[in-house]
C-alpha positions in Angstrom: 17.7 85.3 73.1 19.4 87.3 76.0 19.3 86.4 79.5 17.9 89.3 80.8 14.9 88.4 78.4 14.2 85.5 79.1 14.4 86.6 82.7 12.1 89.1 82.0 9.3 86.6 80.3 10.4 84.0 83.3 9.6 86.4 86.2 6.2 87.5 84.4 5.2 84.4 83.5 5.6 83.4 87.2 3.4 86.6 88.4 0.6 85.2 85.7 0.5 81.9 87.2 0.3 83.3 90.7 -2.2 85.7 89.9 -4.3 82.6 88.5 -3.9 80.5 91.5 -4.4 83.3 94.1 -2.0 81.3 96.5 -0.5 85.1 97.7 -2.3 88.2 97.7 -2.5 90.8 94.2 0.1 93.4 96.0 1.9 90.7 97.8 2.9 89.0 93.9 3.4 93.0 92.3 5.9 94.2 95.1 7.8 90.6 94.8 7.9 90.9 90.7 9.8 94.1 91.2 12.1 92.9 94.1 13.0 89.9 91.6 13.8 92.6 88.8 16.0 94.3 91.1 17.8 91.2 92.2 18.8 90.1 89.0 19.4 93.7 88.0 17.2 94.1 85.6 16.0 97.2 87.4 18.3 99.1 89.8 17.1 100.4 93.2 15.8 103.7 92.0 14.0 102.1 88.7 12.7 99.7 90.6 11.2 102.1 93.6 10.3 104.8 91.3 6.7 104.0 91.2 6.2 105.1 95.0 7.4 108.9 94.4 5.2 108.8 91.4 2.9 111.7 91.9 -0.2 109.5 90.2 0.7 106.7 92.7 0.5 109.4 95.7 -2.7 110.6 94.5 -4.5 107.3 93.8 -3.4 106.5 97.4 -4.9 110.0 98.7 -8.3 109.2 97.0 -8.6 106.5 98.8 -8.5 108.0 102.2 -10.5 111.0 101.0 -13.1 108.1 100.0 -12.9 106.5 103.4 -13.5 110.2 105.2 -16.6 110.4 103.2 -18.0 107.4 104.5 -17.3 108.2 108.0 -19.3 111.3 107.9 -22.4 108.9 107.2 -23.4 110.7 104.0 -23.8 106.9 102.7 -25.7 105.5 105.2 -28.5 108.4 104.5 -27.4 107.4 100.3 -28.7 103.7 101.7 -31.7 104.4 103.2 -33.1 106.9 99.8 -32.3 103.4 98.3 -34.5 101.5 99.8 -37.1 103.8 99.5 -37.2 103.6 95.6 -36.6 99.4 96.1 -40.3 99.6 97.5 -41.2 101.4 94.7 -40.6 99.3 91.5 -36.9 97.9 90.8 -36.9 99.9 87.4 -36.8 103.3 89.8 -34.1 101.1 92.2 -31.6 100.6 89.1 -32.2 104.1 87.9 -31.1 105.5 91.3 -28.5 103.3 91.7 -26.5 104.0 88.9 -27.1 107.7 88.6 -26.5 107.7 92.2 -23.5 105.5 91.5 -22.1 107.1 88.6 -21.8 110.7 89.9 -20.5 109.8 93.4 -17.4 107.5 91.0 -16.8 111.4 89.4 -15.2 112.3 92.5 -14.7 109.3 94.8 -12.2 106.5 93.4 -14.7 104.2 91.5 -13.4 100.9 93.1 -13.8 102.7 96.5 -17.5 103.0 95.6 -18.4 99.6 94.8 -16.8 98.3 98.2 -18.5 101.1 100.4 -22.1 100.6 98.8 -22.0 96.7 98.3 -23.0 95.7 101.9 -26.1 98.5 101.7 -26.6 97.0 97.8 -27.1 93.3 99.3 -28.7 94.2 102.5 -31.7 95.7 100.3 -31.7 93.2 98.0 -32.7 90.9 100.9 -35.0 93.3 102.8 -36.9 93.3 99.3 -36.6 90.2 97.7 -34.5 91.0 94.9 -31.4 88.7 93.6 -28.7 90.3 94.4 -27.1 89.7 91.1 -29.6 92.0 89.5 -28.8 95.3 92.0 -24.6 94.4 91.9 -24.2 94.3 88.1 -25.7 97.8 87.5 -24.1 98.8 91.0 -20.8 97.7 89.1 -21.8 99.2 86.0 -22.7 102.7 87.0 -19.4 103.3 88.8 -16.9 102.1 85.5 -18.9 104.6 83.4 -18.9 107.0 86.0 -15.8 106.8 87.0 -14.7 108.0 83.5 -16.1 111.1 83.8 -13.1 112.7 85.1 -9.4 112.5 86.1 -10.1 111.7 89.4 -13.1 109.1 88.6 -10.6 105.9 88.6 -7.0 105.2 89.0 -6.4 104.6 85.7 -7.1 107.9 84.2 -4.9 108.7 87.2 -1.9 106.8 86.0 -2.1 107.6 82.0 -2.3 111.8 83.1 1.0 111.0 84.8 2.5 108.7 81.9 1.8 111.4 79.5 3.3 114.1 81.7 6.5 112.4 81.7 6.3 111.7 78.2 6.6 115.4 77.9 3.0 115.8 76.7 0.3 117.8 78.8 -1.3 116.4 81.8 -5.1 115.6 81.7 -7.3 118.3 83.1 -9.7 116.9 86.0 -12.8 117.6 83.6 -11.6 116.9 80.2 -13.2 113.8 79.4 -16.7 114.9 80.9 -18.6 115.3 77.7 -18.0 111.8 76.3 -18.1 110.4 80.0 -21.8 111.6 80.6 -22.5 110.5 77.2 -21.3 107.0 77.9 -23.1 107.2 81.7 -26.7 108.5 80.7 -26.3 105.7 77.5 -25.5 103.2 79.9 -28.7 104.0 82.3 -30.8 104.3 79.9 -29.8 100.7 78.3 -29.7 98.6 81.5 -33.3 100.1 82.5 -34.7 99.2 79.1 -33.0 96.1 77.1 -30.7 95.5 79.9 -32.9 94.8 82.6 -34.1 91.6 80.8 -30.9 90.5 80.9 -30.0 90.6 84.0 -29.1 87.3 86.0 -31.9 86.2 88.9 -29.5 84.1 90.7 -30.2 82.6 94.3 -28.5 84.1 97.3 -26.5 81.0 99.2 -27.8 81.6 102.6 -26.6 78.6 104.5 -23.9 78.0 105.9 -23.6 74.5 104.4 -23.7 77.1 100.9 -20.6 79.1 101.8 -18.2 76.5 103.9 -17.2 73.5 104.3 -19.7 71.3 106.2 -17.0 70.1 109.2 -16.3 74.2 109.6 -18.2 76.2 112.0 -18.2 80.2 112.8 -18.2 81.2 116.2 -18.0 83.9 118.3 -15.9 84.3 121.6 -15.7 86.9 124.3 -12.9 88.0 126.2 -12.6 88.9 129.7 -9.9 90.6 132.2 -8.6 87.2 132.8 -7.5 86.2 128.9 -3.3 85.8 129.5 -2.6 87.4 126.0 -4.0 90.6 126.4 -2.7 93.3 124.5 -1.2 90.8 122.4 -1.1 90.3 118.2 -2.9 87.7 116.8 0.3 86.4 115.1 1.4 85.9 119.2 -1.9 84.3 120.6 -1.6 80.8 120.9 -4.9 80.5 120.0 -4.0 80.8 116.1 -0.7 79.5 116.5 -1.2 76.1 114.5 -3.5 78.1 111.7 -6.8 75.3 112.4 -8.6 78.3 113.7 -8.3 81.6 111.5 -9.8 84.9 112.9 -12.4 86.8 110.6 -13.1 89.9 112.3 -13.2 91.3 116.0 -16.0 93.3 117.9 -14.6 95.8 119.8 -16.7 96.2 123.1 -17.7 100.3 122.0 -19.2 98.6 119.3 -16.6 99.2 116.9 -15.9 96.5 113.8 -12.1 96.0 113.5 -10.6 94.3 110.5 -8.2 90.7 111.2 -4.6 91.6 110.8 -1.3 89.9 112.2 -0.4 93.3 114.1 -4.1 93.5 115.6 -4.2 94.0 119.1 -7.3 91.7 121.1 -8.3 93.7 123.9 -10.2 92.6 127.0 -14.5 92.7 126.1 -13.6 91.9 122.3 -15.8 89.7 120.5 -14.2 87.4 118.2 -15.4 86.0 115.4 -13.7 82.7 114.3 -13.7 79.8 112.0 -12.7 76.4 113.0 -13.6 72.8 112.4 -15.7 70.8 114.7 -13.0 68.8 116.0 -11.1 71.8 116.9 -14.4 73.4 118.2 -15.0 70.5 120.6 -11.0 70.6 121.8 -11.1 74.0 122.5 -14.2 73.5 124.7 -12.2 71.1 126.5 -9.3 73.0 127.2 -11.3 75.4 128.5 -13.3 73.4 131.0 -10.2 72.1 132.0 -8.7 75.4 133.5 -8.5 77.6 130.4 -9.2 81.3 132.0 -10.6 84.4 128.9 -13.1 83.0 126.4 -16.1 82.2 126.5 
């Protein structure tokens, strides 16, 4: 067998195992996989970056930002309320809505993009009305892979196959040329998972504890900042507070009210509200650095 073959079958069976194990991030192990083909020249530099001028690339990455405008303008939080309006009416009407709702909004917005923007409002009524959770998500899930195949622009796969035909030499996918099946499979789906498919849906118990969802030594607090923290305007990968990785930063509160993601570049400003996890060993160290003389958090 060649090298470069067993190369090949070497640096993909490597991505497999760390894809399994989940030890680095999904686009952390795809970005390395094609660094390692271009190393050992399986791939040269423009093979092996050719996927980033790909116009089906640039367009999945556009419908993501077009998705995040749409939730911006509050549309879905107006979506959320309608949906709990029909959860107090029977949870027949609830999945109905929710995957008609579901389906036609993955036609236009990037399927995956739906799913993440609607699950918080999915759980929060499921727990205003005493529903599982399991049984809104599934459908929730459900509704967007059926109706994201309703057109080109539905889910990034459709995306990606219109450009692999196109430089195949065959013609590119029109944006509504799978439609007719697509609303076939969508109203199909709906109509089984209110009927058979809503006996078979899981009732599973929310873990609401914390002794559920962490380990019991870990806690989750939250710390303010004042004028007189030293590392303002500082990174988190610079704050000495994370430095030794025993206390890992979830997500900050800016003081307009603002929720801002946790990320190495992030910036903690004077009147954030951070929201940590540590153990209680760490938790009761930190309290004593403070008292003795440590100035910004409390």
């Amino acid at each position: 067998m060649p090298l470069e073959t067993i190369l090949v079958f070497g640096i993909i069976g490597l991505a497999v195992i760390l894809f399994f194990t989940e030890k680095f991030s999904i686009d952390t192990v795809a970005i390395g996989v094609m660094v390692l083909f271009m190393l050992f020249g399986i791939l040269d530099i423009k093979e092996g970056l050719a996927g980033f001028s790909n116009s089906a690339t640039i367009t999945v990455a556009a419908m993501f930002v077009i998705s995040q405008a749409i939730f911006k303008t509050g549309i879905l939080d107006q979506f959320s309320n309608y949906l709990g309006s029909q959860a107090e009416k029977s949870e027949t009407k609830l999945i109905l809505t929710l995957m008609l709702s579901t389906g036609l909004l993955s036609a236009i917005i990037n399927d995956t993009a739906v799913v993440a923007l609607l699950m918080p409002a999915v759980i929060q009524i499921s727990q205003k009305n005493n529903i599982p959770a399991s049984r809104l998500l599934m459908p929730l899930s459900f509704g967007s892979l059926m109706g994201g195949i309703c057109t080109l622009l539905g889910t990034s796969t459709n995306i990606l196959v219109s450009g692999i035909a196109e430089q195949s030499g065959l013609n590119p996918f029109g944006v509504f040329e799978m439609s007719k099946m697509g609303l076939v499979f969508l109203f199909a789906g709906i109509l089984y998972m209110i009927t058979l498919g809503k006996w078979l849906l899981p009732k599973r118990e929310a873990k609401t504890g914390f002794s559920d969802t962490l380990d019991l030594g870990t806690y989750v607090i939250e710390i303010t900042v004042s004028e007189e923290f030293e590392q303002l305007q500082e990174p988190i990968f610079k704050q000495k507070l994370f430095a030794d990785g025993s206390i890992k930063a979830l997500q900050i509160l800016r003081e307009d009210g603002r929720r801002t993601r946790v990320y190495p570049n992030t910036a903690i400003l004077s009147g954030d509200t951070l929201r940590i996890t540590c153990t209680q060993e760490q938790l009761k160290k930190n309290q004593g650095d403070r008292n003795q003389g440590g100035a910004g958090l409390e």
